[in-house]
ZALUM-805024 format. One record per residue: y, x, z of N, C-alpha, C in turn; residue in one letter. Coordinates in steps of 0.05 Angstrom, whole numbers, plus 5000, padded with zeros to 4 digits. Example, Ala and Ser with C-alpha at 12.3 -4.5 7.8 and 13.67 -1.06 7.14 Angstrom:
2
488652645156491052465156493452645156a 495552575142497952735143500152585157s 
END
This chain:
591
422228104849423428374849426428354850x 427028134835430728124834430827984871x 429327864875431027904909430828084930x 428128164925427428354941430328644935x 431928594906433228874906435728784917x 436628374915438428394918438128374953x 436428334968436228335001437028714995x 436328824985437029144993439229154998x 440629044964444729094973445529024993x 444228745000445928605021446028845053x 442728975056442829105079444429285076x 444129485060446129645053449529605054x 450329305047452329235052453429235091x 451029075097451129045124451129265139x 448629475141450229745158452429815154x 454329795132457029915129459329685136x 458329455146460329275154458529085168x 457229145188456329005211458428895230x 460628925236461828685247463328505237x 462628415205464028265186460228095185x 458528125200455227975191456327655201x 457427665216457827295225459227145209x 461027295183462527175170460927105144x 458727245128457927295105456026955095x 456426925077455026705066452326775060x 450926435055448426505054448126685032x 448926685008449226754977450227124991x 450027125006452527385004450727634985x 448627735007446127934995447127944974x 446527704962446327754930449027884922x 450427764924453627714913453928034915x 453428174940453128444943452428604930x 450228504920447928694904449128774874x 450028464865451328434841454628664841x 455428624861458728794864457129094857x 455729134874455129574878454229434848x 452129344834450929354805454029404791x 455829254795457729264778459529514785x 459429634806460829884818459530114794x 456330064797455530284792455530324756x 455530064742456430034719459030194704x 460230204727463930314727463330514719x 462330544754461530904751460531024731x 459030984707457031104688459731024671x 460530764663462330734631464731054641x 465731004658466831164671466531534666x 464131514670464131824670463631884639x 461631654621462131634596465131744580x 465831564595468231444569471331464576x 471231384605474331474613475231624621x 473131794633475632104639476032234611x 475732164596475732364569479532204553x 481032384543483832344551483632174515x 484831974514485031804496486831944474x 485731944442487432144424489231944421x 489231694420491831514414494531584436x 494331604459496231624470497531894463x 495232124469496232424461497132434440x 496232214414498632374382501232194381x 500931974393503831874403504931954424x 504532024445506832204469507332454452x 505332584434506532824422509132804404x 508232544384510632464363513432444384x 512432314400515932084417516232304425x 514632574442515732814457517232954448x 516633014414517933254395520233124386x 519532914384522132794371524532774388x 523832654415526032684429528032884437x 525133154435526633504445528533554428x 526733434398527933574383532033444370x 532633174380534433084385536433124400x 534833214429536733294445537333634446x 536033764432536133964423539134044406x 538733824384540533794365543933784386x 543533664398546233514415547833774432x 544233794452545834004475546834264470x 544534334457543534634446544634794417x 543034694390544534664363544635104364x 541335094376540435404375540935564350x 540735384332540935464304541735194281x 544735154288545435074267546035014238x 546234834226545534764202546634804179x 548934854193550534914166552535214163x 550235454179551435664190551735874149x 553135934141553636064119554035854092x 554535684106556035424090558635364089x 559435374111562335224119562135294153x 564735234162564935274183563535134206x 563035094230560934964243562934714255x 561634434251562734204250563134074277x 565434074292565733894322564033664326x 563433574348562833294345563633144347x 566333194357568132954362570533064342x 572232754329572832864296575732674310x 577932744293580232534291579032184283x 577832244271577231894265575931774280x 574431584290572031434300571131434276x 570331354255567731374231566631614232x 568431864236568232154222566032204252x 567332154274565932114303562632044299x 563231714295560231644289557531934272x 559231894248558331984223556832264234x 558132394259556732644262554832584280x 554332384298552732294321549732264301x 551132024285548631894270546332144260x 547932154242548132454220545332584235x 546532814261545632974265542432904282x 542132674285539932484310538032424271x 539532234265536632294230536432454217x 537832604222537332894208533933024213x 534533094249532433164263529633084260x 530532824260528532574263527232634231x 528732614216527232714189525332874180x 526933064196525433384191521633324199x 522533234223519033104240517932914225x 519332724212516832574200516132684170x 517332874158516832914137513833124146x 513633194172511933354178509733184190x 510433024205507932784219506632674181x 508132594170506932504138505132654129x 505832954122503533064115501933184132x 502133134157500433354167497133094180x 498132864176497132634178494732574159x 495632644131494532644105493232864103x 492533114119489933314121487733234130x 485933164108483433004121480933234132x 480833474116479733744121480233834158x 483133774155484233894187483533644210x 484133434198482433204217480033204227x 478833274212475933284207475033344226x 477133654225475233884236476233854264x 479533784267480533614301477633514316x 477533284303475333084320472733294324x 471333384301468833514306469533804338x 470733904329471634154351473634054382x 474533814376476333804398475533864433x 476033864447474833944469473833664483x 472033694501470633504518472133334531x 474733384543476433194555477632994539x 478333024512479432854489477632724481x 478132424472476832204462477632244426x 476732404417477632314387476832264366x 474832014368473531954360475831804336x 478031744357479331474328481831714327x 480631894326483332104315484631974284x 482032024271483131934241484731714234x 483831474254484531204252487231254261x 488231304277491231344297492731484273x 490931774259493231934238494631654218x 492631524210492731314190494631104196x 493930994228496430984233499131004239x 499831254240501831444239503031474222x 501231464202502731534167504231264160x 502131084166503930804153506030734167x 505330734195508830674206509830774198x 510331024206512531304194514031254163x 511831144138512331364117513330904114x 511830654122513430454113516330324131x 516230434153518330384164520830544170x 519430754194520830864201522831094180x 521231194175522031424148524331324130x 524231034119525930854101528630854114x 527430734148530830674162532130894161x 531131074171532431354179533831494157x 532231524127533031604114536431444092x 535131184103537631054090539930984101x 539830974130541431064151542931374141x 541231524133542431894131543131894110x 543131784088544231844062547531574051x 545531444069549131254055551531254075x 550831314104553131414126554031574113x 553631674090556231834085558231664066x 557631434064560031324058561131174079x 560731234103562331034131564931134122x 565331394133568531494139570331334120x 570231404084571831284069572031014073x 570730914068569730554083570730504095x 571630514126571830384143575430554155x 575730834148578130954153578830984122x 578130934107579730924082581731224073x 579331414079579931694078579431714044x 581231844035581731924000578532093996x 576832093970574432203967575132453947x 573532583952574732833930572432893928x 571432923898568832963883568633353882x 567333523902567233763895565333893874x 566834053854565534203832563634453836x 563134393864560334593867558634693847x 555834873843555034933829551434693847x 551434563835549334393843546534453861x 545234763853543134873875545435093894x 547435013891549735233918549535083934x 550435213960551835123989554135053980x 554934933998558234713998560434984007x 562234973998564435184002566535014016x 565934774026568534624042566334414060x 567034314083564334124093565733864089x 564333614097565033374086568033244095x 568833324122571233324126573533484124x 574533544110577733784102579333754102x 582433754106584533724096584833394096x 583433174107585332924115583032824088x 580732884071579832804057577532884060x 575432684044572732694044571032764019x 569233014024568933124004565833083996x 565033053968562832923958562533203936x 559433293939558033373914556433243899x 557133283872554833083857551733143862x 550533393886548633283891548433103919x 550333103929550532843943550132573939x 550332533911550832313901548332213890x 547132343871544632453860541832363890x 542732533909540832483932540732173950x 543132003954542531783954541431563937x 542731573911541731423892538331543891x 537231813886534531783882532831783913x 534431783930533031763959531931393963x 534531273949533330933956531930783941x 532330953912529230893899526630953899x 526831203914524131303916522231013939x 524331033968523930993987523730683989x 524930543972525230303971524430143949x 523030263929521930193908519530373902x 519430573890517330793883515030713910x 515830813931513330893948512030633952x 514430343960512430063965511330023942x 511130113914510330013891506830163890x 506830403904505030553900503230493920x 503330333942501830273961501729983957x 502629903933502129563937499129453933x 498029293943495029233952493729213928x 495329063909493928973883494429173860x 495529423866494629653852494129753856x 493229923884490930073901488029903893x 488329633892484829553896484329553872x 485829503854484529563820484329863806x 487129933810486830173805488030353831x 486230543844487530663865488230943862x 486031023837487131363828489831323810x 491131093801493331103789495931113816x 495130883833496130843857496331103871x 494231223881495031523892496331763881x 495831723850498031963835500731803832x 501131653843503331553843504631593869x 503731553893504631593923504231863917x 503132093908503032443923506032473902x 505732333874507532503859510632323864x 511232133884513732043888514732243921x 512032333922512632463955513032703950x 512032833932512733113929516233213918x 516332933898518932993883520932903900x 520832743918522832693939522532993968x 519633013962519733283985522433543967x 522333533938523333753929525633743935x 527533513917530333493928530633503969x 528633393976529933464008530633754014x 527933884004528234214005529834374000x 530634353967533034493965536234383967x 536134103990539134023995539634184018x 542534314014543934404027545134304053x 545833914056545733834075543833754099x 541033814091538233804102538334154119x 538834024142538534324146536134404166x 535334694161532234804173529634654151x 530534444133528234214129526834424110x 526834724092525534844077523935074100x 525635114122523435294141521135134157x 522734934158520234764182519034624170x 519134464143517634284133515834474104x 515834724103514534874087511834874092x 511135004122509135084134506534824123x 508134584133506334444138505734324109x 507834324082507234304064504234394047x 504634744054502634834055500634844057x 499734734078497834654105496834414082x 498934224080496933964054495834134038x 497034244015496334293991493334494003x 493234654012491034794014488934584029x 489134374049487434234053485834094038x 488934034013488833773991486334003973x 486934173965485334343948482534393964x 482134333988478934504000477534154004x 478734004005477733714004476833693975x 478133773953477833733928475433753918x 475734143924473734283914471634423926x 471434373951469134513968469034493996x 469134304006469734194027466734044035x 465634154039462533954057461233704016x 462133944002462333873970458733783967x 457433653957454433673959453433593933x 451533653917450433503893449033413910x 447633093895445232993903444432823875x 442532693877441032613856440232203874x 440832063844440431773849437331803853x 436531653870433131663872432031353874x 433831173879433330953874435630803875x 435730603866436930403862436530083866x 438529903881436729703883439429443880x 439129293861441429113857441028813869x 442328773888441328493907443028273886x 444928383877445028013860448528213839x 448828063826451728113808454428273837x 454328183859456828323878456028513892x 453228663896452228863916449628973910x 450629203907448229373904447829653923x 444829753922444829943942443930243925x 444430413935444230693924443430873948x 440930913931439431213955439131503938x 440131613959440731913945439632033965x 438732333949437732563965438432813955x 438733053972438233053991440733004014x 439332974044441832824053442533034071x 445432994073447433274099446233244116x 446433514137444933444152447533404181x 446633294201448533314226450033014223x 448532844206449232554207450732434234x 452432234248452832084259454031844250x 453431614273454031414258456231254248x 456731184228459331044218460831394201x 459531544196459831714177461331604145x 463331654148464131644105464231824089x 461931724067462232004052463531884026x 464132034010465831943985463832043957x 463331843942462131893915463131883895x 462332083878463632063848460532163822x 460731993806458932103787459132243767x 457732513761458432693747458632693721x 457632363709458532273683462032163678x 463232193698465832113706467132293699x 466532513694469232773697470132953719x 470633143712471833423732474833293760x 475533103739477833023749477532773752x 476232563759474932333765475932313790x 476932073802476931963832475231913843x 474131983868471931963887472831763899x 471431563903470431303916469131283949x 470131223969469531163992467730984002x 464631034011462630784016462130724036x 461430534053460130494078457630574075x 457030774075454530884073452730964102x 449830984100448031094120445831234116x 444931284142442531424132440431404141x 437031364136435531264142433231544127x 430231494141428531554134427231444124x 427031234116425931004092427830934075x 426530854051427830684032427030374040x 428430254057427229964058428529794036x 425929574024426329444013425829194017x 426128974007425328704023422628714014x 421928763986418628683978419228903959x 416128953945415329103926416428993899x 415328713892415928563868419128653863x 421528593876424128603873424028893860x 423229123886423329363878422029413846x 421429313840419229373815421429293790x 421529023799424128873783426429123770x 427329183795430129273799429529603783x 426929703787426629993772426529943736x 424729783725424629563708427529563691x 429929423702432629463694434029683693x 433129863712434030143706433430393684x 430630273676428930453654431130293631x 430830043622432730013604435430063603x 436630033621439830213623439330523619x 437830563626436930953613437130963591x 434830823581434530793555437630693536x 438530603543441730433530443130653527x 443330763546446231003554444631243543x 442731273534442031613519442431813541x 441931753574442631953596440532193591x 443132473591440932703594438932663601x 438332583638435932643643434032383627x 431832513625430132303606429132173636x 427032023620425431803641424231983653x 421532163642419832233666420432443684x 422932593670423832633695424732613721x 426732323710427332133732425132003749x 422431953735420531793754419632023766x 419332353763418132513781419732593802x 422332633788424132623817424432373839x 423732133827423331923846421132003864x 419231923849416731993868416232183891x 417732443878417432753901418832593914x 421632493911424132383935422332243956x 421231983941420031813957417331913977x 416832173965413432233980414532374002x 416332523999416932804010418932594044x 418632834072420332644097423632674101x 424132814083427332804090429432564084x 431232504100432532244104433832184072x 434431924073435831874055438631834057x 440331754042444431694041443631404032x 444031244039444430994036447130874030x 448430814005450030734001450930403989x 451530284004451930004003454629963996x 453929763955457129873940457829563935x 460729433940460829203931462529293902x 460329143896461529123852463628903851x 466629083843468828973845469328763818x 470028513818470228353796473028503780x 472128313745475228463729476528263739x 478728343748482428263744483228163722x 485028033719486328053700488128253691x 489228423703489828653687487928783680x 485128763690483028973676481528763646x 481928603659480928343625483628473612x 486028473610487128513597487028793582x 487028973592486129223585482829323574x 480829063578478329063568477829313569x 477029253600475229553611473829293642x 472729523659470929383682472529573704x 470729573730472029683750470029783747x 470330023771469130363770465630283786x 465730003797462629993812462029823786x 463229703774461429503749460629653726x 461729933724460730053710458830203720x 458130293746456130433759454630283758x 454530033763452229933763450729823735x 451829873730450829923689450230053688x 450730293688450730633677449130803697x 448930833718447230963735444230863734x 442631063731439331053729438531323751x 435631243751434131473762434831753753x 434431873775435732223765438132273762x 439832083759442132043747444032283778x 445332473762447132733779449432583796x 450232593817451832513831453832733855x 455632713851457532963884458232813907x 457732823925457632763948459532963970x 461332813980463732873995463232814026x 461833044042462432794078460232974091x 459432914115460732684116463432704139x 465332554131467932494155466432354177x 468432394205467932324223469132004222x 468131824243470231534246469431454272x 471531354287471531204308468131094317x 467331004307464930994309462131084319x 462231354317460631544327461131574363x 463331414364463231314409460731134411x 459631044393457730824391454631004411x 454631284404452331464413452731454442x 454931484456456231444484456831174497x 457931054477457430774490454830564491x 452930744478450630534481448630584502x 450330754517448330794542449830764559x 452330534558454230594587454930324587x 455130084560454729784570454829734539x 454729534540453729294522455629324492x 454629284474455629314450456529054435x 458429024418458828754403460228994379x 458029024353457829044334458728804315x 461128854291460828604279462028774249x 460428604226460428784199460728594179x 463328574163463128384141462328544114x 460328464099460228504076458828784071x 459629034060458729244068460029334090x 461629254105462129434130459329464147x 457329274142455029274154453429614156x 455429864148454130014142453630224160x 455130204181454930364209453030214222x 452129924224450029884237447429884233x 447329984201444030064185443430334193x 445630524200445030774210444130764242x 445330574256444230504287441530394288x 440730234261438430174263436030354261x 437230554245434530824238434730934265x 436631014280437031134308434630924329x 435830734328433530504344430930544334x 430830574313427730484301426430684311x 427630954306425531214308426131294335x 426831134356427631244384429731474381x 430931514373433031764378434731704391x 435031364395437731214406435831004425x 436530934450434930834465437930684478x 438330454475439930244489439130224513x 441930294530441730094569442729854563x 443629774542445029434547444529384521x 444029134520442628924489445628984472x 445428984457447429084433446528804412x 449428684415450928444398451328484371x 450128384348450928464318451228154319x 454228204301455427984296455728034257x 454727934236454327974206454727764197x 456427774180457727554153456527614124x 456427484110456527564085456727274066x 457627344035457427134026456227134003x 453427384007451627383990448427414001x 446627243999444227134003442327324005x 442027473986441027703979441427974002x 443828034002445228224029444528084049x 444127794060443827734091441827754098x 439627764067436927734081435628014080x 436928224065436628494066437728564096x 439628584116440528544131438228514155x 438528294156436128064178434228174176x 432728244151430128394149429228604166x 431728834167431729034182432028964200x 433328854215433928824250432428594256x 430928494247428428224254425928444262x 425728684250423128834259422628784285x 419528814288419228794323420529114340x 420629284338420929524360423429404362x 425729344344428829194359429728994364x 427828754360427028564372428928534410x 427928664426427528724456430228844461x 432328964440434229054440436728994426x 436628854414437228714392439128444392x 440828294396441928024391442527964362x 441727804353443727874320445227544314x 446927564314448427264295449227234264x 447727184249448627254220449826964207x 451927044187454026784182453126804150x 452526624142452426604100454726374097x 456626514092459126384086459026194063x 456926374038457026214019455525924011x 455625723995454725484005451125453991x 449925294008446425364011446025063994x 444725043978443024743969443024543986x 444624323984443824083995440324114009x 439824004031437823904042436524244060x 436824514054436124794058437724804089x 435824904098435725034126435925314136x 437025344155435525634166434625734150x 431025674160428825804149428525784125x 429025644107430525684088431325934075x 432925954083434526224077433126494085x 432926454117430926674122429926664148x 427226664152425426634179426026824199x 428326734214428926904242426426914266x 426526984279425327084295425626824323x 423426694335422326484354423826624376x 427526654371428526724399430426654399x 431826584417435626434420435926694419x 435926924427438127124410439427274389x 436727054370437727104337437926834325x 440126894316441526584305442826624274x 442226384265443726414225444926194228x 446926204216448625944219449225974180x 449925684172450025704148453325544139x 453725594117456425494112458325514132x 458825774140460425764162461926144172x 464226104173466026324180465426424206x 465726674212465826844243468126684257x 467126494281469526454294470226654313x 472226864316472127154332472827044362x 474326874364474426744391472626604415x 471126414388468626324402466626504412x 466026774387463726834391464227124415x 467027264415466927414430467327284467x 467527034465467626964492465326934495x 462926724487460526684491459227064489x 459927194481457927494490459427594514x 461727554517463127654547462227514571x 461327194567460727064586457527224588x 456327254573453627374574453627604585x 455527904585456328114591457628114622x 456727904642459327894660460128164677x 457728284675458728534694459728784683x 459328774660460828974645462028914623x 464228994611465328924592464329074572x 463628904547462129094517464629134512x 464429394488466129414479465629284445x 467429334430467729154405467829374389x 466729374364466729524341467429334311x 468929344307469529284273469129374249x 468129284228468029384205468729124187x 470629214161471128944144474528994143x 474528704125477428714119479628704133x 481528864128482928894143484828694154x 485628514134486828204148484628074169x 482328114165480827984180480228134207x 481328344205480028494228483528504252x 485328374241487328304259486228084270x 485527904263484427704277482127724302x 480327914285478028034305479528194339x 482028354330482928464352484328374363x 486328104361486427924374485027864392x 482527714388480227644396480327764426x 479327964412478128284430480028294451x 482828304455485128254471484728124483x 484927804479484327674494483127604518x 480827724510478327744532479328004544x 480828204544480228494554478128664541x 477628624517475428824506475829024494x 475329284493476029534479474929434452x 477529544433476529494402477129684384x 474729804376474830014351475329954326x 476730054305476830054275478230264269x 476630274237478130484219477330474191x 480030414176480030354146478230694135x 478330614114475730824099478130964085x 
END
C-alpha cells in the first residue's frame, strides 16, 4: 500500500511536470510522495496553528509601540504638560549642557515610568488574564498569554523599572555635579507643588521631598523588591514573600502618586491601579471560588502524595491550575498552586496500597479530633467513588524543613497536609486558570507531540491521558512523553497509566528514575514496560534534552513536534535550548 500511494505522488507529480520525466531518479515517485505528505502536513499545522496571530509578539509590539508614542509624544507634542500650575513650563534646551541633558533624560524616564508602572500591574490581573485567553478572538494564539504577562512583569519590575527609575531620581544630581551649580534646599510644604522649578536664578533647587524620594526609591528598588522575590524565601515561605512584594509596591506606588515631579503618574496610573485591587479582591473572594471535599488520598512515599477531590469544575482543559487551600488553615491562609488533573477514575496502582494508605488516614482522623467524624468521611467516600462525575487530581510534592523552618520548629504547608488531611476533610478550590498548554487539544491533531514532565509537572499529561483513554482526544501523530522522577513510587504510578493497552498504539513513553536502584535491579525490576522499543526506563540517569530531542526529531522527519515543558525552571532553560536547536516550538509556564 505504501508504494502503490507512493507510485500515485509520483504520477501526480509527473502530469504537472512531464517535461522534467527524463530527468527524475529511480527513487523519485517516492521522494514525491513524501514532499506533497510533507506539503500537506504544513497545510493542516498551518491552518491549525499559524494563521492564528501569536500573543507574544502582540503584548510586546504593544509595550515597545506605547512606549515609543508615548516618548515621542513627550518630545514633539508635550499635549499636556507636567508641570502646568507648578512653575513655569521648562525649555529643553537650558544654559548648561547638564541642565540640557537633565531635561532630555528626565522627560524620556519619566514617560517610560508612567508605562511600566502600568504594564506591572496590569500584568499581575490574573482574573483579567484569565478571562483575555478564555474570550480572546479566533485569530489570537493566547494560549501563553499568561506566560508572556509573567514575563513581562519580571523583566519590567527586575530590570527595566530599576534602570529607569534610578536613572530618574539621581539625575537630579547631574547639574550640581558636573556644572557645580550652588543647591538651594526649598521650604515647600511637603504634599505642595514646587513654587520655583529645579532650575532658577543660576541655582538648583531641591525639596526635601526630593530627597526623601530618591533615598526611598533605591531602597525599595534595589533592596526591598530583590529581597522579596529572592528564591529561598518565596520557596519556604511565599505568603511572607508575597506580602512583602504587594506591600513594597504599593508604598512605592504611593510616594510616586502624590510626587509633584511625576507628572500625569496619579491620572494614568490610577485606572489601572484599580483594575488590580478589584481583580486582586474577585481572585480572592469569588472568582471561579469552589468548595470541594478530600475523597481520597493516596501517599506514594515521604516526597509525593496524591489528592482526589470532588466535585470537579466543569469546562476542564488540559494543563489547567487550580489553587488549594484548606479550610482548617484560615480565612486568610495562602492558597497553594498544584499541577493538578482530571480524570474519571481514581487510579491506583493496587488495592492493597489503597487499603494501606486509607488505614493511615483513619488514624490521622482519629489524632487531629477532625470535625468530620469517620463515617461520615467513609460515606462520603463511597457516594464519591460510586457516583460518574470526574475527579481533581492533585499531585503535591511534600516540601522538606529548611533550616530556617528547623529553626523555627514548624514544617512546610504540604508536610503538614499530609499529616492533617483525612477523608471528608473541607477544602476551597480556586481555577481553573488557563496555561499554554491547552494548544496541546490543537496540536495533537496537526503533528507530533514531545511532552516532557519532571516530578509533578507530570500533571498536564495525566489529564491527556483521561482525554486518550475515554476517546475525547484521538492523536494524528504518536505523542512523545519524556518523564523523570526521583521517586520510585511516582514512576511506577506514572508508567502504570500510560502502559494501559488503548494508549499503547499512541503512545511513546521514556521514563528516567534519577534516583539510585539496588545493586544487581533492572528495568523490570522497577517496573514491567511494555514488549516495545517505544517504551523505554532508563535507570540512574538524567534527561539528556539534547540527545533525546534529536533522536524524536530524527523520528518526526516530516513534521516538526512541537515541545511542551513542565518542571523546574533552571531546568527548563536547558530544555529550550534544546528545543532551539533543532527548530522546535517550545511551550512553558511557571504556575
Amino acid at each position: 500500500q505504501g508504494g502503490g500511494g507512493g507510485g500515485g505522488g509520483g504520477g501526480g507529480g509527473h502530469h504537472h511536470n512531464h517535461h522534467k520525466a527524463a530527468r527524475l531518479a529511480p527513487g523519485a515517485p517516492a521522494n514525491k510522495a513524501r514532499d506533497a505528505a510533507r506539503q500537506t502536513e504544513r497545510h493542516v499545522e498551518g491552518q491549525a496553528v499559524r494563521r492564528r496571530l501569536n500573543s507574544k509578539w502582540l503584548l510586546w509590539g504593544v509595550y515597545m509601540g506605547v512606549t515609543v508614542l508615548a516618548v515621542i509624544e513627550r518630545y514633539a507634542l508635550d499635549l499636556w504638560p507636567g508641570n502646568v500650575g507648578c512653575c513655569p513650563r521648562v525649555p529643553l534646551v537650558a544654559p548648561y549642557v547638564s541642565i540640557t541633558v537633565f531635561n532630555v533624560v528626565m522627560r524620556a524616564t519619566g514617560r517610560i515610568c508612567i508605562l511600566q508602572v502600568i504594564f506591572l500591574f496590569l500584568t499581575q490581573a490574573r482574573v483579567t488574564i484569565n478571562a483575555m485567553i478564555e474570550w480572546s478572538p479566533r485569530f489570537i494564539d493566547a494560549f501563553d498569554l499568561k506566560a508572556q504577562m509573567q514575563i513581562c512583569h519580571e523583566v519590567t519590575g527586575m530590570w527595566l523599572m530599576p534602570v529607569v527609575m534610578i536613572v530618574h531620581v539621581w539625575g537630579l544630581f547631574a547639574p550640581p555635579l558636573f556644572d557645580s551649580l550652588p543647591l538651594d534646599l526649598v521650604s515647600d510644604c511637603f504634599f505642595c507643588g514646587r513654587s520655583v522649578g529645579f532650575f532658577a536664578q543660576d541655582a538648583w533647587h531641591f525639596k526635601w521631598e526630593d530627597v526623601w524620594r530618591v533615598g526611598f526609591t533605591t531602597v525599595v528598588l534595589l533592596l526591598w523588591m530583590p529581597l522579596s522575590v529572592w528564591w529561598r524565601l518565596r520557596e519556604r515561605f511565599y505568603g511572607l514573600s508575597l506580602a512583602l512584594h504587594i506591600a513594597g509596591a504599593l508604598f512605592w506606588l504611593f510616594i510616586l502618586l502624590k510626587s509633584t515631579a511625576a507628572a500625569h503618574a496619579d491620572v494614568f496610573c490610577t485606572p489601572f491601579v484599580l483594575l488590580w485591587m478589584f481583580d486582586r479582591t474577585a481572585w480572592t473572594w469569588w472568582y471561579r471560588r469552589k468548595k470541594v471535599t478530600l475523597v481520597d488520598k493516596l501517599v506514594l512515599d515521604d516526597r509525593y502524595m496524591l489528592l482526589f477531590l470532588k466535585p470537579a469544575p466543569p469546562a476542564r482543559r488540559i494543563g489547567d491550575v487550580y489553587y488549594l487551600k484548606a479550610d482548617s488553615d484560615g480565612a486568610f491562609s495562602t492558597r497553594h498552586a498544584f499541577a493538578t488533573y482530571t480524570t474519571t477514575e481514581a487510579f491506583v496502582p493496587d488495592e492493597e496500597w489503597k487499603r494501606r494508605s486509607l488505614a493511615r488516614m483513619r488514624k490521622t482522623m482519629a489524632a487531629y479530633a477532625l470535625a468530620t467524624n469517620e463515617d461520615e468521611a467513609r460515606r462520603a467516600f463511597e457516594g464519591a467513588e460510586n457516583d460518574d462525575e470526574p475527579w481533581v487530581g492533585a499531585l503535591v510534592r511534600v516540601m522538606p524543613k529548611s533550616r530556617m523552618l528547623k529553626c523555627l520548629k514548624t514544617d512546610s504547608w504540604t508536610a503538614r497536609q499530609q499529616r492533617r488531611l483525612a477523608l471528608g476533610s473541607p477544602m476551597t478550590m480556586y481555577g481553573p486558570y488557563r496555561t499554554p498548554y491547552a494548544r496541546i487539544n490543537h496540536d495533537v491533531r496537526a503533528r507530533p507531540l514531545v511532552l516532557i514532565g519532571l516530578g509533578t509537572g507530570v500533571g498536564y499529561m495525566l489529564t491527556l491521558h483521561d482525554d486518550l483513554r475515554t476517546k475525547q482526544l484521538v492523536a494524528a501523530h504518536p505523542i512523545h512523553l519524556v518523564f523523570s522522577s526521583n521517586s520510585l513510587p511516582l514512576l511506577r504510578f506514572v508508567c502504570g497509566l500510560f502502559c494501559q493497552e488503548p494508549l499503547v498504539r499512541q503512545v511513546r513513553l521514556t521514563a528516567y528514575l534519577s534516583q539510585d536502584v539496588p545493586d544487581g535491579a533492572g528495568a523490570d525490576d522497577v517496573f514491567a514496560m511494555p514488549n516495545d522499543a517505544n517504551y523505554r526506563l532508563l535507570l540512574n540517569r538524567r534527561i539528556n534534552f539534547f540527545d533525546e530531542l534529536q533522536r524524536i526529531a530524527d523520528q518526526c522527519a516530516t513534521v516538526k513536534p512541537a515541545v511542551y515543558y513542565s518542571g523546574a525552571n533552571y531546568v527548563g532553560i536547558i530544555a529550550r535550548r534544546a528545543a532551539r536547536k533543532y527548530g522546535l516550538p517550545f511551550s512553558y509556564t511557571p504556575y
